[in-house]
C-alpha positions in Angstrom: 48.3 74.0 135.5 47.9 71.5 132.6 51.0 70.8 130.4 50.2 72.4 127.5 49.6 75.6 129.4 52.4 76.0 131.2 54.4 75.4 128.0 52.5 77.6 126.0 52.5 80.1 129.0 56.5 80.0 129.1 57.0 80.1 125.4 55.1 83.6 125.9 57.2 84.5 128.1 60.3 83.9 126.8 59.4 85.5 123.5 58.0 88.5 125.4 61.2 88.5 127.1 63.5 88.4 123.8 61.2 91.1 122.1 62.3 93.7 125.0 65.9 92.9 125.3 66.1 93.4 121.5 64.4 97.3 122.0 66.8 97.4 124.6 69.7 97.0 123.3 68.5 98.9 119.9 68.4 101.9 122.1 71.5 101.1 124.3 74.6 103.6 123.9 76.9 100.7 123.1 74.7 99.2 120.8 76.5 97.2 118.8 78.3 95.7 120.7 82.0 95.2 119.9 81.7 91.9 118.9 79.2 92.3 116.2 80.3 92.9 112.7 79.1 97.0 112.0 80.8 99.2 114.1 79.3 102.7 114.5 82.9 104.6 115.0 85.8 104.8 112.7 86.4 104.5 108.8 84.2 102.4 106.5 80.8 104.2 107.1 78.5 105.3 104.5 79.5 107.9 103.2 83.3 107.2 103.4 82.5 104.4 101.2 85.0 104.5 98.2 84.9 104.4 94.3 87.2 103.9 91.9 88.3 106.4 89.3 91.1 106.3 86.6 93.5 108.9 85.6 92.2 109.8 82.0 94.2 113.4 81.7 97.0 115.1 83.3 97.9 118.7 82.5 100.0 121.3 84.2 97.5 124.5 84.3 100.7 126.5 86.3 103.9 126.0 87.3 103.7 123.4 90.2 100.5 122.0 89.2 98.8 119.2 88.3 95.2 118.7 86.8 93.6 115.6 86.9 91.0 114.3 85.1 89.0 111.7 86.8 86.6 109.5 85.2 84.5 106.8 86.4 81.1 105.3 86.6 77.8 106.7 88.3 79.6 109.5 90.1 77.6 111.5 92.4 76.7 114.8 91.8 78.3 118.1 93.2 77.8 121.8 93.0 80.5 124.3 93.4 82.7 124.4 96.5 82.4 120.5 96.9 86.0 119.3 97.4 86.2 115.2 97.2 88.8 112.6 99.0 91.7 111.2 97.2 92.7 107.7 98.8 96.4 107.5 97.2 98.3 104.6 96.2 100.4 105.0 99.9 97.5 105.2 101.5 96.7 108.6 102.6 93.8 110.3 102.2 94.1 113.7 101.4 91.2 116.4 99.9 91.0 119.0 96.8 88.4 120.8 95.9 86.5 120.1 92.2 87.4 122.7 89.8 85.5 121.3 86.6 82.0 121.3 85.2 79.0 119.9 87.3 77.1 119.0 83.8 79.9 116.6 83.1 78.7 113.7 85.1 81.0 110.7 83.8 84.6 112.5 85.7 85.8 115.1 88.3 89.0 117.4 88.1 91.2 118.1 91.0 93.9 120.2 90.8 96.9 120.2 92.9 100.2 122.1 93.7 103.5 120.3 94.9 103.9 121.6 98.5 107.7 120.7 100.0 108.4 119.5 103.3 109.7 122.5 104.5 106.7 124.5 103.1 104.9 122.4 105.3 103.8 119.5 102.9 103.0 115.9 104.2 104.3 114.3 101.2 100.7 113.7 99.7 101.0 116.3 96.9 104.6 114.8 96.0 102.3 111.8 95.5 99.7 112.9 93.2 102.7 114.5 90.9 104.9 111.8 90.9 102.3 108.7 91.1 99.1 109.9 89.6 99.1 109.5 85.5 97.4 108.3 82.9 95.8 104.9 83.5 96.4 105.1 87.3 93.3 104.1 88.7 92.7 105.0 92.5 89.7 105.4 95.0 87.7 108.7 95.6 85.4 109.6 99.2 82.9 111.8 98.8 81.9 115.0 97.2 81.4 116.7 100.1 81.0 120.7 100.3 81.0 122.6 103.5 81.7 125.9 100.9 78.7 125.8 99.2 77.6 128.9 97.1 74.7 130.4 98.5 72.2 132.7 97.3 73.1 136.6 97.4 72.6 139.5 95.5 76.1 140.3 95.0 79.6 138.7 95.3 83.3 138.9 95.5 85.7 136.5 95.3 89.3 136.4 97.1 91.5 133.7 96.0 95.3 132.8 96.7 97.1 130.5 94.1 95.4 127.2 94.5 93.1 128.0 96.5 91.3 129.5 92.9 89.9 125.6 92.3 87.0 125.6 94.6 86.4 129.2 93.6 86.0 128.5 89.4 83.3 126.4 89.4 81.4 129.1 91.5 82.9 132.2 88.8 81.1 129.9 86.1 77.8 129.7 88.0 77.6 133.2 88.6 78.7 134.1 85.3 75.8 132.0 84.2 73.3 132.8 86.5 74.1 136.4 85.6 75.5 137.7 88.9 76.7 140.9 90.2 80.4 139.6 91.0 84.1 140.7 91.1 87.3 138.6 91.8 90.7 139.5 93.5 93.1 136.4 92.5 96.4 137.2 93.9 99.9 134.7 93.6 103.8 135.0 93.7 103.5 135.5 90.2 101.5 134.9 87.2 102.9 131.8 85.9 101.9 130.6 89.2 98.6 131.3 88.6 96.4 128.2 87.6 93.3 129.0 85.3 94.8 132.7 84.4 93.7 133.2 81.5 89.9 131.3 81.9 89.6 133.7 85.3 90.7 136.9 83.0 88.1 136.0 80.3 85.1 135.7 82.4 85.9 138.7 84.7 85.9 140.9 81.6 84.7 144.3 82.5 87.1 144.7 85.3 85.4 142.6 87.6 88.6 140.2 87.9 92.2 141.9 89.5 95.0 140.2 89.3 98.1 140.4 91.6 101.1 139.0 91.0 103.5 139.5 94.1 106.7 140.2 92.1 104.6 142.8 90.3 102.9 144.6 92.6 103.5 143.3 96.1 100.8 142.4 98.7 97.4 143.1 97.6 95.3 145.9 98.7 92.2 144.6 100.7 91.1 148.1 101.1 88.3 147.6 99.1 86.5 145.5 101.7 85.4 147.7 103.8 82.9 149.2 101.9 81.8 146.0 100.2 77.7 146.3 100.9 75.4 144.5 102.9 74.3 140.9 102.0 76.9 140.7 99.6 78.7 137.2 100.1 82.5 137.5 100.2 84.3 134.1 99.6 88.3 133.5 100.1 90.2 130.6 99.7 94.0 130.9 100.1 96.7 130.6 102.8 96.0 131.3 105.9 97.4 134.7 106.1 95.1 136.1 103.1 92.0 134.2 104.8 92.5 136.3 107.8 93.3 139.7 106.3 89.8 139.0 104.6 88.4 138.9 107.7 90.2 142.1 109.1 89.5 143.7 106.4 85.5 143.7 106.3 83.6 145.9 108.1 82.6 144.5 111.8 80.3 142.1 112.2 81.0 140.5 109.0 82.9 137.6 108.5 83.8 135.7 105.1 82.9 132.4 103.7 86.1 130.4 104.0 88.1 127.1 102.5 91.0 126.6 104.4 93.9 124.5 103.4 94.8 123.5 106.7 92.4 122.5 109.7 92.8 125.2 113.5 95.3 124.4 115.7 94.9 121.1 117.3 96.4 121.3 120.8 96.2 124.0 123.2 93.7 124.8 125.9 93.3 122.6 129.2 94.4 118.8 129.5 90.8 116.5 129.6 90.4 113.1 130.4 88.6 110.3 128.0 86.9 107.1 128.9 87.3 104.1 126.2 83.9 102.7 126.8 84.7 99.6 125.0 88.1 99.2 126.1 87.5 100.2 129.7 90.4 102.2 129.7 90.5 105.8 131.1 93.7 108.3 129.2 94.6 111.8 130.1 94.9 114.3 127.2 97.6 117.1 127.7 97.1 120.1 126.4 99.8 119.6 124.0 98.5 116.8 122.8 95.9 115.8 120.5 93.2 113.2 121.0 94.4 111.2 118.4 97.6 110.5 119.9 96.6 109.5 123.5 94.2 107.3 122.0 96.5 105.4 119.8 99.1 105.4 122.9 96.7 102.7 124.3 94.9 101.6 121.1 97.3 101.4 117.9 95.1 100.1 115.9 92.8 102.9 115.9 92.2 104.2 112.1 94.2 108.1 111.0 95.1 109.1 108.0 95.2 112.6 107.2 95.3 114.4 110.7 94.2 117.6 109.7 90.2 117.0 109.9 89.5 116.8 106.7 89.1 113.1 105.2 86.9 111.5 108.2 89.0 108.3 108.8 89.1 108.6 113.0 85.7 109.9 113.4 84.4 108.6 117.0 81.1 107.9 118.7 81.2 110.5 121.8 79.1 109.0 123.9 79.1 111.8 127.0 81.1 115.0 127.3 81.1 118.3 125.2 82.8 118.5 122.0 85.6 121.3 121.1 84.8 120.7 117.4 88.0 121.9 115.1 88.0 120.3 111.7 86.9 121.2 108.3 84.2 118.5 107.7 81.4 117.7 109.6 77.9 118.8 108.9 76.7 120.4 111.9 74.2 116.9 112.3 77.2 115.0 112.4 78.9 116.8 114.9 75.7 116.3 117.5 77.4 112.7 119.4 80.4 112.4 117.1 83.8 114.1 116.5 87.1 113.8 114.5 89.7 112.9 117.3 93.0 113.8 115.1 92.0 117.8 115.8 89.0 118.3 118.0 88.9 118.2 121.8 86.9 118.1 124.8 85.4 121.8 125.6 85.3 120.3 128.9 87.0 118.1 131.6 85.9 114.7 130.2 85.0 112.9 127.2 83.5 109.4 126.9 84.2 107.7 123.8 82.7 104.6 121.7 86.1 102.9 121.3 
């Protein structure tokens, strides 16, 4: 074969050859590879990306609470139920819902009551109260909304204490839209209450009830049962209210829930997880969560708030059925990846991209 052709042959080749290892590895499960720059697992994808906001207001709308106004530039639009991530001056990420107006488009208000230690706080509330004032300027995730309001012909409202912030917005919008509603806000006690007295002016007409505990007691949920079809019921509260909700509807139906707090984390049979990457192999007890046997051999692998909310140790699951448990995943999200600080394997064996 002449020279040239064997040259011009083997540069054919060769470029052949580097077209299809690059379709390859496009399509490989461990593509990228660990040395390359964009990791596919962990914090610092898209949509965690953060922006900054500054504290531009700061009122107490109840006893224990804080109201934030948060203002910064090309902020993404939300509708009701959308909650956003807080990245606080510690560090932690923690996540409250947006309880202002959609239409104002240059700042976002959170809302937040101090929760102890021995209440079961985790300190970030203590944070936003004591750190977060006027000129403070921190970083925001998000919005996010896994409580959206959806279309119905009718609905009622159950909120506990805080847990009225991601309901407001949606009050508003029925209000507006000129909605069949009603609201049951219930609290220790009125001055508790955050947003009283906007809640009792648009539920005039009897549509709103208020409970205060050291009024009345426990509220009565007996009302529920005979709430009619296709009407969407929507509680956010403690945990305790949420599921005396759900008790308290007739069978079949379930409510449209925020929760403060993600399920239980541990519990059900130990599984066993492959670190592709890492080529190490740990077992997961059933008392333990995923989090923690992964950090036993990796400590450098990214947590923050450990209740599945803000996103920071979401993995690539590369084989194995997911036992998904948190609070923020769309359900696209959830097909090949998973939060590790609260889900688990619904299996025997999970294979992860770390």
């Amino acid at each position: 074969m002449p020279r040239f052709a064997a040259v011009a042959l083997a540069a054919g080749t060769a470029l052949l050859v580097r077209r299809a290892v690059r379709r390859r590895m496009s399509t490989a499960p461990l593509w990228p590879m660990p040395a390359l720059d964009e990791p596919v697992s962990g914090y610092g994808r898209g949509r965690t990306v953060p922006r900054k906001v500054r504290v531009t207001a700061r009122t107490a709308p109840a006893e224990g609470v804080v109201e934030l106004r948060l203002e910064g530039a090309d902020l993404p639009a939300w509708q009701p139920g959308a909650h956003v991530d807080l990245v606080l001056p510690s560090g932690l990420v923690r996540q409250y819902s947006l309880c202002g107006d959609p239409a104002d488009t240059g700042a976002y208000t959170v809302a937040t009551r101090l929760i102890e230690a021995g209440q079961g706080g985790r300190g970030g509330s203590r944070e936003v109260h004591e750190r977060l004032h006027e000129g403070v300027e921190i970083e925001i995730r998000g919005p996010r909304n896994r409580f959206p309001l959806v279309h119905a012909p009718a609905y009622v409202f159950v909120a506990g204490g805080i847990g009225i912030t991601p309901v407001l917005p949606m009050l508003r919008a029925a209000e507006a839209a000129g909605a069949d509603w009603r609201l049951l806000y219930c609290g220790r006690s009125r001055a508790t209450l955050p947003y009283l007295a906007e809640v009792e002016a648009l539920g005039g007409g009897g549509r709103t009830t208020v409970v205060a505990e050291d009024e009345s007691g426990l509220p009565d949920l007996g009302f529920l049962a005979d709430v009619p079809e296709g009407t969407a019921v929507y509680c956010c509260g403690p945990d305790g209210l949420m599921d005396a909700v759900g008790a308290a509807l007739p069978e079949g139906r379930a409510p449209r829930l925020e929760r403060f707090s993600a399920s239980a984390t541990t519990g059900g049979a130990p599984f066993e997880v492959e670190l592709r990457r890492s080529g190490r192999t740990v077992t997961v007890a059933a008392d333990q969560t995923l989090l923690d046997a992964v950090r036993a051999e990796l400590p450098d692998v990214p947590y923050s708030c450990t209740q599945g909310f803000c996103g920071t140790c979401e993995q690539r699951v590369l084989a194995g059925e997911i036992d998904h448990r948190d609070e923020l995943l769309t359900d696209a999200e959830r097909d090949g990846s998973m939060l590790i600080c609260v889900s688990r394997c619904a299996g025997k064996r999970l294979v992860l991209d770390l």
